[in-house]
C-alpha positions in Angstrom: 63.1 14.4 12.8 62.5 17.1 15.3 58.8 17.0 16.3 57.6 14.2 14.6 57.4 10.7 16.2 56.4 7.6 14.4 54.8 4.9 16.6 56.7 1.4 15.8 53.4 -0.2 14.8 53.1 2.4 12.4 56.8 2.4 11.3 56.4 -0.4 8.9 53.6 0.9 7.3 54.9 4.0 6.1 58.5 2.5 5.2 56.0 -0.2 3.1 54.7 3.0 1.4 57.9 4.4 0.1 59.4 0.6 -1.0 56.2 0.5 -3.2 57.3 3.4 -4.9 60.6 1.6 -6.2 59.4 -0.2 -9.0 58.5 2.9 -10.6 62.1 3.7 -11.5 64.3 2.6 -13.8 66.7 -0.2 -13.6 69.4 2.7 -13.8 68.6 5.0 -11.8 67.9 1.9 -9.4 71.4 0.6 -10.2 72.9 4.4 -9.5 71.3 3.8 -6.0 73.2 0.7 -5.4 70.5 -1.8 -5.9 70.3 -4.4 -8.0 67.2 -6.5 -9.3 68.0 -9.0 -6.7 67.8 -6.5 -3.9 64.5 -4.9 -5.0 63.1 -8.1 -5.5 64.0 -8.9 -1.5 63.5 -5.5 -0.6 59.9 -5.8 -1.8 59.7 -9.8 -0.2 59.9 -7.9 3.1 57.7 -4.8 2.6 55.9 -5.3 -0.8 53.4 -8.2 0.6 50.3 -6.7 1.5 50.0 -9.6 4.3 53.3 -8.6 5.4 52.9 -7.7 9.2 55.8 -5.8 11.0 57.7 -8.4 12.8 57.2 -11.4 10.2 58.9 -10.5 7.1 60.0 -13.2 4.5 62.2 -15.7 5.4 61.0 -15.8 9.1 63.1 -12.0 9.7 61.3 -9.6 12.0 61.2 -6.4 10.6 63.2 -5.2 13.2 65.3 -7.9 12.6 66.9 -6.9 9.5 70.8 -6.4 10.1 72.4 -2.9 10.1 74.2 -2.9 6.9 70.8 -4.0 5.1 69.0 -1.7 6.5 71.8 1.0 5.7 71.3 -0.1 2.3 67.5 0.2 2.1 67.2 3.8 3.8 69.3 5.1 0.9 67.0 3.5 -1.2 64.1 5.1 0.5 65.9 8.5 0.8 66.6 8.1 -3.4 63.0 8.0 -3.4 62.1 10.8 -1.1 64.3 12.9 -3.3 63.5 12.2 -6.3 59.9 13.0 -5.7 58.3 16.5 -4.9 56.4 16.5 -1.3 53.2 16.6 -2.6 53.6 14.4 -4.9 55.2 11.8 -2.0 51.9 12.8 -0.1 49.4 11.9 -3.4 51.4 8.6 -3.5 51.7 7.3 -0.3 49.4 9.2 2.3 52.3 10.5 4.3 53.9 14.0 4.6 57.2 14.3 3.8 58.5 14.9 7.6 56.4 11.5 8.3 58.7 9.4 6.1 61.7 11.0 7.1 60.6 10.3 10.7 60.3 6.7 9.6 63.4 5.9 8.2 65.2 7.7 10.5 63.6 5.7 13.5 64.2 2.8 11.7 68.1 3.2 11.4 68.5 4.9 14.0 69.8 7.8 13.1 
């Protein structure tokens, strides 16, 4: 996103803030997304633990370690989410503007 640069430490934080905003949808609309219960439940084993450290998420997988299609996958998710939500109301629920998480998942796929 043009002007807005997300330092990698801080890149797993704010992708962390918009996976803890998935249980909050419906299995369908979840499902419409392409993600099943056993996704969100391994999508959350990487991001959800609030011990969870960028660089040793479950399973031994660095955050950064996650492999292309997955994270393809999951930035749809998050993009679902950053849709679906109005920007203040993204702001109230995860302390980042809506540019921010953009920024974030964007850095994170690269592209």
């Amino acid at each position: 996103m043009d002007g807005v640069d997300i330092p990698i430490e801080e890149r797993f934080q704010v992708l962390r803030q918009i996976a803890w905003q998935l249980p909050q949808f419906s299995e369908t609309r979840l499902a419409e997304w392409g993600c099943s219960q056993r996704e969100l439940t391994l999508l959350l084993g990487v991001f959800g633990h609030a011990g969870a450290q960028r660089g040793s998420a479950a399973g031994g997988v660095g955050f950064d370690e996650i492999p292309p299609h997955q994270r393809s996958l999951w930035a749809a998710l998050f993009r679902g989410v950053l849709v679906s939500l109005s920007p203040r109301e993204l702001f109230l629920r995860t302390g980042y503007a809506l540019d921010e998480l953009e920024a974030a998942i964007e850095s994170w796929t690269g592209g």
